[in-house]
N, C-alpha and C positions, 0 to 999 in steps of 0.2 A: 483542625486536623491537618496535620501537615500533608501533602501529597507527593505520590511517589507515580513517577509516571516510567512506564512501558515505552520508549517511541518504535512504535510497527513501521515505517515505512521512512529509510533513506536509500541513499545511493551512495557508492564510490565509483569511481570510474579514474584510470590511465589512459591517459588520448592517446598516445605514442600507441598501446597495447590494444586499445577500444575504443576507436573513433567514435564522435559521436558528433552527425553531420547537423542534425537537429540545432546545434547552438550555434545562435551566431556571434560572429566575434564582438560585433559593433552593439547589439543591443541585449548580449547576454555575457557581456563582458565580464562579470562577476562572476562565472561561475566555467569561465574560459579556462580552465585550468585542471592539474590533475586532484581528487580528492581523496584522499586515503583514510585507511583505518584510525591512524593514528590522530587525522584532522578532527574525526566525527570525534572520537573518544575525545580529545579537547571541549568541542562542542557540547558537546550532549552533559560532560562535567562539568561545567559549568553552567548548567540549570539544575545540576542535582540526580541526573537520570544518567543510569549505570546499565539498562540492558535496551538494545535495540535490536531491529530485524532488519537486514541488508535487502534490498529487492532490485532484481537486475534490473538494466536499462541499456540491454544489446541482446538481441535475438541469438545469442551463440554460444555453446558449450563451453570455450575458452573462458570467456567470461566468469560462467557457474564457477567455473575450478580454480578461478583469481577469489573471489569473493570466499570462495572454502577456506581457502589460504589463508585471506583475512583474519577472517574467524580465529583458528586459529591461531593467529599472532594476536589477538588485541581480544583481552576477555570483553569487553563493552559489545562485541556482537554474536549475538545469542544463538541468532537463526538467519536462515538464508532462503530467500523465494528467489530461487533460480528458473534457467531455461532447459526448456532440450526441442527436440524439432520433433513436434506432434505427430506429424503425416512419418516418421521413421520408426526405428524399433525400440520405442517407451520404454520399455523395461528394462535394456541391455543399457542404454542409455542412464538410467538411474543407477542401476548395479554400476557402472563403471564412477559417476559422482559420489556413490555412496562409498565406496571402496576405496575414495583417497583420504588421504590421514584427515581427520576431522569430519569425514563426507558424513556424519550421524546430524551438522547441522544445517545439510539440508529438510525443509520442512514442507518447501513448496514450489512450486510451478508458474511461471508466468509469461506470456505471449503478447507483444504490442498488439494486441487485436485493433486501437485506435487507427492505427496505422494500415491496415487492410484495406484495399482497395472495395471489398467487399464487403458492406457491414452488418452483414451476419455469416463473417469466415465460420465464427466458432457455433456456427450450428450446421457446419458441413458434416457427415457420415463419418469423412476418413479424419477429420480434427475430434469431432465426440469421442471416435474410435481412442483417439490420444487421448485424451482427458479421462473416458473412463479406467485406460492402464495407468494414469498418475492419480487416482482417488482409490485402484486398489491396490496400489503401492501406500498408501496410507498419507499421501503427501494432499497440502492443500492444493487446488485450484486458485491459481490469484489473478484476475480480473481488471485491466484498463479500459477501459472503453468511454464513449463520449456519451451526453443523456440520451442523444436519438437511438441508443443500441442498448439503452437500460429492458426494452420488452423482449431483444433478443435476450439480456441477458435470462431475464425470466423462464422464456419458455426452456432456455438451458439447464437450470438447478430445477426444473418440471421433469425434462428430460434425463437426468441422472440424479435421482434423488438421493443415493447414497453417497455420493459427492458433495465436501465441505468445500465453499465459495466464499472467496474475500471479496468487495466491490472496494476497489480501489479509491480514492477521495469522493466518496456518495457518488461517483456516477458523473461529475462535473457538471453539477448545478451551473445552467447559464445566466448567470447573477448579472452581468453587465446586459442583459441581454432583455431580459424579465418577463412581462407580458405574458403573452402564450407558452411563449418559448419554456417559463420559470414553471407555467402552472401544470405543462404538459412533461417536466420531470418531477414533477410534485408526485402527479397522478401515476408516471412508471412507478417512482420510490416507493411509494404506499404499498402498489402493487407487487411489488418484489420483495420487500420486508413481510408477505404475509409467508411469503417461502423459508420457513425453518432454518434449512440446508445455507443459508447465507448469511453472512456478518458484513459489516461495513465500515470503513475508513473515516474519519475526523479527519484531513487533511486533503493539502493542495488547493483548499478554498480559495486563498487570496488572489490565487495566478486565474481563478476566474470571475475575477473580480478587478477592480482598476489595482495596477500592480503596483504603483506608488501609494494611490491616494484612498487605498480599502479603510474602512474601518469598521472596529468591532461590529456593528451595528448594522451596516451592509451583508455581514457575513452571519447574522442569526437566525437569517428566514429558513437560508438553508441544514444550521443545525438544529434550532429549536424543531424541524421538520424531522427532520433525522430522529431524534429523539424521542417524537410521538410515533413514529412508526415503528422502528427498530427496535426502540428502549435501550438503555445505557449498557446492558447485560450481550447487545447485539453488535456495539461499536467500539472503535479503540482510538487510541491519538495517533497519528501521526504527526511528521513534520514537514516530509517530502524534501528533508536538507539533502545535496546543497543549492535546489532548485528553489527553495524560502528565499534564498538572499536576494534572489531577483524582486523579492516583496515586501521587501524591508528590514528582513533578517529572521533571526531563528525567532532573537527574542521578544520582538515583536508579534508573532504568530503563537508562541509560547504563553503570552499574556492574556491576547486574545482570546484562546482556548479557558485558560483558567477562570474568566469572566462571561465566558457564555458555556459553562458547566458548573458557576458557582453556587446557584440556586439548588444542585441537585443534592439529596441526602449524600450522608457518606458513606454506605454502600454502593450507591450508584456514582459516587466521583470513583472509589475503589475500583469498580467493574470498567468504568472506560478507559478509568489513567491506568490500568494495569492489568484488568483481572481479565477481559476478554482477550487480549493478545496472549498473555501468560497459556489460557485455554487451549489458544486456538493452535497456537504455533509450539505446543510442549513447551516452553519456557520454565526452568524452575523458578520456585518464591525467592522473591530477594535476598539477596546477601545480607546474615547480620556481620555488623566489625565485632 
């Protein structure tokens, strides 16, 4: 069967227009630079994959309404998990993203929660208070966070259960790390995947993992895991480009995936190379030529 894959989760970014102070020059040198629509659309053509979802990666409105734009210009991105500032007025906020030419592909919401000095910001009153007006605006919830904040994430999709949650690359399995550390996001994951209300990401493995020297085979404690909790019907691919090339490239990361999902029936390769993001984020079925 041939496979047709969905990629749920890259990024573009303009430095000059959306710093992004997180890279450095010296040891992320690859990915130093501006990435556009038209890069990924290259990219992602060249594996065969024609529809993807753009997900911010700067805490700021500007941003959302670059990546609308995107859209817009370059059919390859389908949907858009954008920002707005939770603690403000959520809904006027989304009315005004929704209201620019294209704003119909926004689909979802996302907030460096990693990045919070606090790590459990998103279970503050006045951030739930935001999250429940982006779940009844009908938009996802899309979710970063590091494995020690996977039981915040829980008691979060406990605490709004009519709210759809993406967990962004499982949660960041500490793969280099292993030990306790691996068995005690084993135990969040299990625990989180019993929660309906949540789907979860195939991507960003390798960056936790040795960035050069991963291989398949490092990287399938934490999918095969995925897999038994979640099920294939609960996960989708990403690629996390253009932050892959820090890990040996797209198509590298590309291979790997199709080798630790090879075993699955083809229903269940269907559901994760496409059918759960297609779901999740409204995506229409693929283009026939």
């Amino acid at each position: 069967m041939t496979r047709h894959l969905v990629d749920a989760h890259l990024h573009l970014w303009e430095l000059e227009r959306h710093p992004q102070p997180w890279i450095d020059p010296e040891s992320m040198s690859e990915i130093d630079r501006d990435f556009t629509a038209r890069d990924a659309a290259g990219e992602l053509g060249g594996h065969g994959i024609a529809d993807a979802v753009v997900v911010q990666a700067d805490n700021s409105l500007s941003e959302t309404e670059d990546l609308i734009a995107a859209a817009a210009a370059e059919p390859v991105v389908q949907a858009v998990v954008g920002w707005v500032d939770l603690l403000g007025d959520v809904p006027a906020q989304l009315a005004g993203l929704r209201g620019l030419r294209g704003g119909e592909v926004l689909v979802g919401v996302r907030h460096l929660a990693h990045l919070e000095p606090d790590p459990a910001w998103l279970l503050r009153p006045d951030v739930t208070a935001g999250l429940t007006a982006v779940a009844e605006a009908g938009l996802v919830v899309e979710l970063v966070v590091r494995a020690h904040q996977l039981r915040v994430v829980t008691e979060l999709a406990d605490a709004l259960p009519a709210a759809s949650f993406v967990l962004d690359h499982l949660g960041k399995p500490p793969l280099l790390a292993g030990g306790a550390e691996l068995e005690r996001w084993r135990t969040d994951l299990a625990g989180l995947a019993q929660r309906s209300n949540v789907v979860a990401k195939v991507s960003g493995l390798a960056l936790e993992s040795d960035h050069r020297g991963w291989s398949t085979a490092a990287l399938r404690p934490a999918v095969d895991h995925a897999l038994e909790t979640f099920g294939p019907d609960r996960l989708m691919f990403g690629s996390d480009w253009p932050l892959v090339r820090l890990t040996r490239g797209y198509t590298a990361w590309w291979e790997a995936y199709l080798q630790l999902t090879a075993a699955l029936g083809d229903s269940e390769q269907e559901a994760i190379d496409q059918g759960t993001a297609r779901r999740t984020y409204g995506i229409a079925p693929a283009r026939v030529a």
